[in-house]
C-alpha positions in Angstrom: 3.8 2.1 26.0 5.3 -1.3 24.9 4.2 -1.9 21.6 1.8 -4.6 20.4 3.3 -7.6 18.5 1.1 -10.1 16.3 0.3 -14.2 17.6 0.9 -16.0 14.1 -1.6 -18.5 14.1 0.7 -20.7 12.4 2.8 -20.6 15.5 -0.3 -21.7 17.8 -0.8 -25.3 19.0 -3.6 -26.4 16.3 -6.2 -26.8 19.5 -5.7 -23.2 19.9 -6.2 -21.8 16.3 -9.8 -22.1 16.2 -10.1 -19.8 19.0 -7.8 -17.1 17.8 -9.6 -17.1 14.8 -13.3 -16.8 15.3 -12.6 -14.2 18.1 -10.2 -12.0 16.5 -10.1 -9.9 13.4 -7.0 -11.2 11.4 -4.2 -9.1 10.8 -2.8 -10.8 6.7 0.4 -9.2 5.1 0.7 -9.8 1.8 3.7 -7.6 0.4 6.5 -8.5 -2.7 10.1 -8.7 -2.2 11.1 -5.1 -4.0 13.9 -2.8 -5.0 13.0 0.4 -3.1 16.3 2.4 -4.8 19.7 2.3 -3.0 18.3 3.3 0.5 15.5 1.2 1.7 15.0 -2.5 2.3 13.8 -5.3 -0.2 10.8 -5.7 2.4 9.6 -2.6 2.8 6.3 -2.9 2.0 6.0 -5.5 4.4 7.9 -3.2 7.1 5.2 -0.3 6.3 2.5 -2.6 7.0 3.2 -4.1 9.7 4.3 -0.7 11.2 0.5 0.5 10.4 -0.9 -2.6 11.7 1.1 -2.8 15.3 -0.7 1.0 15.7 -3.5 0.1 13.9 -4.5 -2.9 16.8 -4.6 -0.5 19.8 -7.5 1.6 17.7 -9.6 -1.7 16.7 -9.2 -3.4 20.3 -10.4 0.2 22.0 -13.4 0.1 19.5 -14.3 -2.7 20.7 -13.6 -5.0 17.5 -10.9 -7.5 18.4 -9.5 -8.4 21.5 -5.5 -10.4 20.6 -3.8 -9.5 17.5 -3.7 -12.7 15.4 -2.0 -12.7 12.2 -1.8 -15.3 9.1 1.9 -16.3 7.8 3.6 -14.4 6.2 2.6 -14.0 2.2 5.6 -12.6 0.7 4.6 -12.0 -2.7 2.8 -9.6 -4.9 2.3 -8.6 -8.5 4.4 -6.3 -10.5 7.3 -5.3 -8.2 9.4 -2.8 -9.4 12.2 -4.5 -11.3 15.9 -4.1 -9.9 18.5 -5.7 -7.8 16.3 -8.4 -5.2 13.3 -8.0 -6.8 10.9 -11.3 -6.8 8.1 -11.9 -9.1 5.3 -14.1 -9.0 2.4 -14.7 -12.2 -1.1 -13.6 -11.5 -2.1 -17.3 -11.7 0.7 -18.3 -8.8 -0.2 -15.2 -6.9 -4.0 -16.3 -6.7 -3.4 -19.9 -5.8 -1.3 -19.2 -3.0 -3.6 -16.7 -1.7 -6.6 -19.3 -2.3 -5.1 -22.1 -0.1 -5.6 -20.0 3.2 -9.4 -20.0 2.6 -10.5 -23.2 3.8 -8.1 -23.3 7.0 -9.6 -19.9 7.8 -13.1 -21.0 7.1 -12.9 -24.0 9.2 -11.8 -22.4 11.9 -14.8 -20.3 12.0 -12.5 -16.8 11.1 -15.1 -14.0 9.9 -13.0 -10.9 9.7 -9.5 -10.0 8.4 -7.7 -7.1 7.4 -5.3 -7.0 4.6 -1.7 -5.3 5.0 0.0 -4.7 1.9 1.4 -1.4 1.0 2.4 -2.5 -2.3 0.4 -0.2 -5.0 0.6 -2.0 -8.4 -3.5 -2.2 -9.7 -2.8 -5.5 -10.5 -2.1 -6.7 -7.0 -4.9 -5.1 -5.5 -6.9 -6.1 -8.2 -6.4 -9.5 -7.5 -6.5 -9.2 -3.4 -9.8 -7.8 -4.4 -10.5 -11.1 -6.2 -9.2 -12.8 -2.5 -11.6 -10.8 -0.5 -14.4 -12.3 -3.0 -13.7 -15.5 -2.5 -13.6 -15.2 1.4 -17.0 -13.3 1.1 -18.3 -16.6 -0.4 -16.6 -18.6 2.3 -18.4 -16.4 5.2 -15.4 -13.7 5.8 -15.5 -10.6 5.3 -12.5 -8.7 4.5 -11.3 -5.1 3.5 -8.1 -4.0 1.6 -7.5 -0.7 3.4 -4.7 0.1 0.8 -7.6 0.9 -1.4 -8.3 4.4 0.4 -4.5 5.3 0.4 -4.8 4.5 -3.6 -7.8 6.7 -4.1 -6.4 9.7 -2.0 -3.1 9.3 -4.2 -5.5 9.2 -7.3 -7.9 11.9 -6.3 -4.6 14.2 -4.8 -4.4 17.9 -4.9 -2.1 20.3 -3.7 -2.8 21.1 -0.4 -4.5 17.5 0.5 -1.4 16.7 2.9 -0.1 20.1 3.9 0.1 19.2 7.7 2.2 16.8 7.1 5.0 18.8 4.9 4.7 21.2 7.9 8.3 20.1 9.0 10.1 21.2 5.9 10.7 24.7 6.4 11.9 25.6 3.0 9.2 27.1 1.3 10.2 26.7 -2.4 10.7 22.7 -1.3 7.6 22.5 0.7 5.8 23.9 -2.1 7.5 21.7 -4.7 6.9 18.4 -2.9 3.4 20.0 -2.3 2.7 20.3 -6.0 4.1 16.5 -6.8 3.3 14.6 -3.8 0.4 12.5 -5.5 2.9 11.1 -8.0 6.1 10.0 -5.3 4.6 6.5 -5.1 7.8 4.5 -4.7 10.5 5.3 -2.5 10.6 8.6 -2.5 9.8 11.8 0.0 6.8 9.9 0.9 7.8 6.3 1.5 11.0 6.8 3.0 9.1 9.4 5.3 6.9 6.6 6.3 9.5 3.9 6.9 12.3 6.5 8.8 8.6 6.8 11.1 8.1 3.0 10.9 11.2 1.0 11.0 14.0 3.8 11.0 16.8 1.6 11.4 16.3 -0.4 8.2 16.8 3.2 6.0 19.9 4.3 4.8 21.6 7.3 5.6 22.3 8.1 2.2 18.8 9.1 1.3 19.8 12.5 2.3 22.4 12.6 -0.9 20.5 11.0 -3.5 19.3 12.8 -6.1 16.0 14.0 -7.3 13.9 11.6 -9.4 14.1 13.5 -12.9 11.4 15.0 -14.7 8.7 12.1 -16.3 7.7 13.8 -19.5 5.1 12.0 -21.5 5.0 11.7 -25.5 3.4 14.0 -27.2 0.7 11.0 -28.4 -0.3 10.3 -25.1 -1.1 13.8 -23.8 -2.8 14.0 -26.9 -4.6 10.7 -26.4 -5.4 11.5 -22.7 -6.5 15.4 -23.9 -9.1 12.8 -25.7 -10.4 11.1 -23.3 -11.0 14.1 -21.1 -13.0 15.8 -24.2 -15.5 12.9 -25.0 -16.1 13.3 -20.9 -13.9 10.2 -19.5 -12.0 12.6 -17.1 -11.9 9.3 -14.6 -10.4 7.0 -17.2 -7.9 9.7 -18.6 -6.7 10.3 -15.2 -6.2 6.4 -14.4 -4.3 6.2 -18.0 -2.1 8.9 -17.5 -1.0 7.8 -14.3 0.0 4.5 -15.9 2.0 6.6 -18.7 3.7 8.0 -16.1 4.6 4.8 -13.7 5.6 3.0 -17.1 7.6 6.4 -18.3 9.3 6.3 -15.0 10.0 2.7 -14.9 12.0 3.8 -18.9 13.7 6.4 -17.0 17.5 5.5 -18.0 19.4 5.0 -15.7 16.3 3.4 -13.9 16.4 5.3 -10.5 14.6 2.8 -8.7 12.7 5.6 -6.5 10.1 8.6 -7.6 10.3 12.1 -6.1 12.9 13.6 -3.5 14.1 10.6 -0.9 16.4 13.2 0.4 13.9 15.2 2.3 12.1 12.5 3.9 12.3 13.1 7.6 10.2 11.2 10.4 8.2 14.1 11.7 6.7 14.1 8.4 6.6 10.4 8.1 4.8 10.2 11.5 2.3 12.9 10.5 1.4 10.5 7.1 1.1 7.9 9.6 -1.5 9.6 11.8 -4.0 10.5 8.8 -3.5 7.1 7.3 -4.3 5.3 10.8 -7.4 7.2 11.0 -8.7 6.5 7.6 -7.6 2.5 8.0 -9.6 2.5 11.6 -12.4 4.4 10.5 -12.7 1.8 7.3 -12.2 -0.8 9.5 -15.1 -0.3 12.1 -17.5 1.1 9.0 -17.4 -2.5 7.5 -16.8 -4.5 10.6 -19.4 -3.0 12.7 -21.8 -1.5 10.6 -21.5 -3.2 7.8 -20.9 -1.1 5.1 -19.1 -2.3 1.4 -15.3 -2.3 2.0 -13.5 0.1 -0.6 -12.6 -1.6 -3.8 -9.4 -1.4 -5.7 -9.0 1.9 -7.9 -7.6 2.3 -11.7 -9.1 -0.3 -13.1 -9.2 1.1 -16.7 -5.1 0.5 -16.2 -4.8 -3.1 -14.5 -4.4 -5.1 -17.3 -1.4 -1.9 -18.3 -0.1 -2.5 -15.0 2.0 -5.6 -16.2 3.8 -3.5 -18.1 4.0 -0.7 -15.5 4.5 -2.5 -11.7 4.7 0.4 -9.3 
């Protein structure tokens, strides 16, 4: 089956825009320029999303939703990359500005629904995106962040959440391993290489199969202790959001900075395709809940840590 590819409105004759618009759910990528370690692209955020959102098409033209896959341009920015050779960085107050000047040009054009592709996970970023889909809602649109489901999943995880999905690695003491981690390998590790060696193969490196492990985070004895108080005056949601913020920012001190979390070198695309499949049928089944029955899109997670997560881009 040849595989869907996005009309840019930008690249329409204006007469034509209107039409794409109103009709169509809108496909926007907003992703930041990133270090993702030695063996994966600057854009590979984008390169996820757009991955997701060429399968993602297929599900919401079957349902009935859109009909032509119209995308915005191209917004290559985003909030607290992580730092390292290629990285690009942009201010909150830059990052909502640009995003504000595609409101009226999709408002005039009578556009009612987008979708928002990013697969960058900093709460900051989402945090403002959420502050994007706000303002459209006030202009008429209504969006949904789908990112926001993959955050809460990551926040929520348990062991055993995604065990179809390590079903391809057939050690057991790895499998288990990965297993007991997997809801802390948020940046180019076992879980984003998997989904990129499933989504655009030929932009990863062989050498993820030789890199090293992502040491151990350990936290300072003051924070466990601080988050050991939050969870006994019953704030077990605010201790959990804090102490994965001690833990992006003690990665990010890791020295030298690795660039990645968890174990790149097991990714494989069998598991990268089986992530794939559950996230496509959460993002679909989002998709239709708020497009046709109207039901509150998902908002952005850990927001007792957005204002850390300047310190802590993930």
């Amino acid at each position: 089956m040849r595989k869907a590819q996005p009309v840019f409105y930008d690249e329409l004759p204006e007469k034509e825009v209107g039409a794409a618009l109103s009709e169509n759910i809108v496909f926007f990528f907003v992703n930041p320029t990133e270090y993702h370690g030695p063996h994966l692209p600057l854009a590979n955020d984008y390169l996820i999303s757009r991955g997701l959102a060429d399968r993602l098409f297929p599900r919401l033209k079957d349902a009935g939703l859109t009909e032509r896959y119209i995308a915005a341009p191209l917004v290559g920015l985003g909030l607290d990359p992580t730092p390292g050779p290629g990285t690009i960085a942009t201010t909150p107050a830059v990052f909502d500005y640009h995003l504000a000047q595609f409101i009226p040009k999709l408002a005039s054009h009578g556009a009612k629904r987008v979708v928002i592709m990013t697969f960058h996970g900093a709460p900051r970023h989402n945090h403002a995106l959420q502050r994007f889909v706000n303002k459209l809602k006030l202009a008429g649109i209504t969006a949904v962040n789908p990112m926001n489901i993959l955050l809460q999943r990551m926040l929520d995880y348990k062991p055993g959440d995604f065990s179809a999905a390590l079903s391809p690695l057939k050690d057991t003491a790895v499998r288990e391993k990965i297993d007991k981690g997997l809801g802390r390998d948020y940046h180019g590790g076992f879980f984003e290489t998997s989904l990129t060696l499933a989504l655009a193969p030929q932009s990863v490196s062989d050498s993820h199969r030789e890199l090293p492990d992502c040491p151990e985070i350990e936290l300072p004895a003051w924070q466990k202790a601080a988050i050991r108080g939050m969870r006994s005056l019953g704030q077990s949601n605010a201790a959990r959001e804090v102490y994965f913020a001690a833990e992006a920012m003690a990665w990010l001190n890791l020295k030298p900075f690795p660039g990645y979390t968890g174990w790149p070198k097991y990714a494989n695309a069998k598991s990268g395709e089986l992530f794939v499949e559950r996230i496509l049928n959460e993002y679909a089944a989002v998709c239709e809940a708020v497009f046709a029955r109207g039901e509150n899109a998902p908002e952005p997670v850990l927001g007792v840590t957005e204002m850390l997560s300047g310190f802590a881009g993930l």
